[in-house]
C-alpha positions as CSV (number, residue, x, y, z in Angstrom):
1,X,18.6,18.6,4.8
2,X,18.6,15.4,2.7
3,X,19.0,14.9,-0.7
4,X,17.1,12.1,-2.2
5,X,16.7,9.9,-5.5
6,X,13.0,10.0,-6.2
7,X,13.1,6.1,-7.8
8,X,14.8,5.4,-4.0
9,X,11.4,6.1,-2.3
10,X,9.1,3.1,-1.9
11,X,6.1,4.6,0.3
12,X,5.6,8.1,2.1
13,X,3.1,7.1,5.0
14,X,1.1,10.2,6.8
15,X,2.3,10.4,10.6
16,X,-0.1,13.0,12.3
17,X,0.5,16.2,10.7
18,X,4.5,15.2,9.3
19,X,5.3,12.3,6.9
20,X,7.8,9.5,7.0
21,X,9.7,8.5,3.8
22,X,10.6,5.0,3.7
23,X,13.4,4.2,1.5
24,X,14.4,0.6,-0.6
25,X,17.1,-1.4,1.0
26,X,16.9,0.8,4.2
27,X,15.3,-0.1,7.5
28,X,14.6,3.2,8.7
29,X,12.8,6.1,7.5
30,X,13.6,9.6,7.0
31,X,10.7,11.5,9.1
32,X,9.5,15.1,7.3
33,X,7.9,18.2,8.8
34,X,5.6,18.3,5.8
35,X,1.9,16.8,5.1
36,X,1.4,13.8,2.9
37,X,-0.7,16.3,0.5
38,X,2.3,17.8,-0.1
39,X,4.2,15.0,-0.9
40,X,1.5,13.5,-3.1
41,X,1.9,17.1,-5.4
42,X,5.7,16.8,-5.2
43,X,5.9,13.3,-6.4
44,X,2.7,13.7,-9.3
45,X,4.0,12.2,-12.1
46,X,6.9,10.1,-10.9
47,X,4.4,6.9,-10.6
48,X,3.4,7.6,-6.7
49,X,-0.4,6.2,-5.8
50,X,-2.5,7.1,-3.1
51,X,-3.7,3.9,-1.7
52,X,-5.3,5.3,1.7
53,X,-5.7,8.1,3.2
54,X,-2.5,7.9,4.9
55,X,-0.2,6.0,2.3
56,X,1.2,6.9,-1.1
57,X,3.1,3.9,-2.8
58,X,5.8,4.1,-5.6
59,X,3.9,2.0,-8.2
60,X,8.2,0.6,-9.7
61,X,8.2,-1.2,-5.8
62,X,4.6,-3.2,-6.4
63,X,5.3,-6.8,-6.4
64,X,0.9,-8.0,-6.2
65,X,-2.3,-6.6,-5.2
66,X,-4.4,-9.0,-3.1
67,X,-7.8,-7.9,-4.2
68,X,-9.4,-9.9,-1.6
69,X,-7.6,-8.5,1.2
70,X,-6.9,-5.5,0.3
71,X,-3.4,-5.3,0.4
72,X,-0.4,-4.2,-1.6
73,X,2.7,-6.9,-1.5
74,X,5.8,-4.7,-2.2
75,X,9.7,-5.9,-3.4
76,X,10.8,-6.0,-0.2
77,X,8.0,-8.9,0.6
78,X,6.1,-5.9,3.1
79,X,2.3,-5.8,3.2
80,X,0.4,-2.5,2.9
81,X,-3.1,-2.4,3.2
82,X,-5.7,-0.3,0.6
83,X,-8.6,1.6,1.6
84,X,-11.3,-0.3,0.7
85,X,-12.6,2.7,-1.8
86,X,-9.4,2.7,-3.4
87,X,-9.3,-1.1,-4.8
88,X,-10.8,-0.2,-8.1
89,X,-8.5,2.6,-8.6
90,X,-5.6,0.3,-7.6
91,X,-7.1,-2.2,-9.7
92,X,-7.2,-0.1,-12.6
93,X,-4.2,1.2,-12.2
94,X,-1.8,-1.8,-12.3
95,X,-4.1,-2.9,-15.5
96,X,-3.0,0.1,-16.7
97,X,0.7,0.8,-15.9
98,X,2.0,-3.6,-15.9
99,X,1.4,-6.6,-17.2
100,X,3.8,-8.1,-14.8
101,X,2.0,-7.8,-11.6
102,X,0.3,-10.6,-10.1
103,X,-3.3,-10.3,-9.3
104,X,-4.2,-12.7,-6.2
């Protein structure tokens, strides 16, 4: 068992039916039995975003949003890419929650 701190986790990223919890400042990643649904109820509320089907993002680790490309720039200078469907709810999104990220 592992105790973590919710603000620690910068993406959960679906791995066939199990989830892998990638923390900040840590180049591995703590690999669950449990599916990304389940994870995406847990963390409801805490500033988590589904960005594809197999990717929810802490929102606090968002450096940019390349609306062209479709990807997320985190903190930690990694790329994530956005489900096409999901750019306007991305979009909408940072709009809504900060004024400090940069839209490229």
């Amino acid at each position: 068992m592992c105790i973590l701190n919710i603000s620690d986790i910068v993406c959960c990223v679906a791995n066939e039916r199990c989830t892998d919890i990638y923390i900040f400042n840590d180049d591995c990643c703590i690999k669950t039995k449990h599916c990304l649904k389940k994870f995406e109820h847990i963390l409801n509320g805490f500033g988590f975003i589904r960005c594809h089907a197999k990717l929810l993002v802490n929102f606090d680790y968002i450096k940019s949003f390349d609306s062209l490309n479709y990807e997320l720039l985190l903190v930690n200078q990694k790329t994530l890419k956005v489900a096409k469907g999901r750019r306007k709810y991305i979009m909408e999104m940072i709009e809504k929650n900060s004024y400090s990220l940069l839209h490229i």
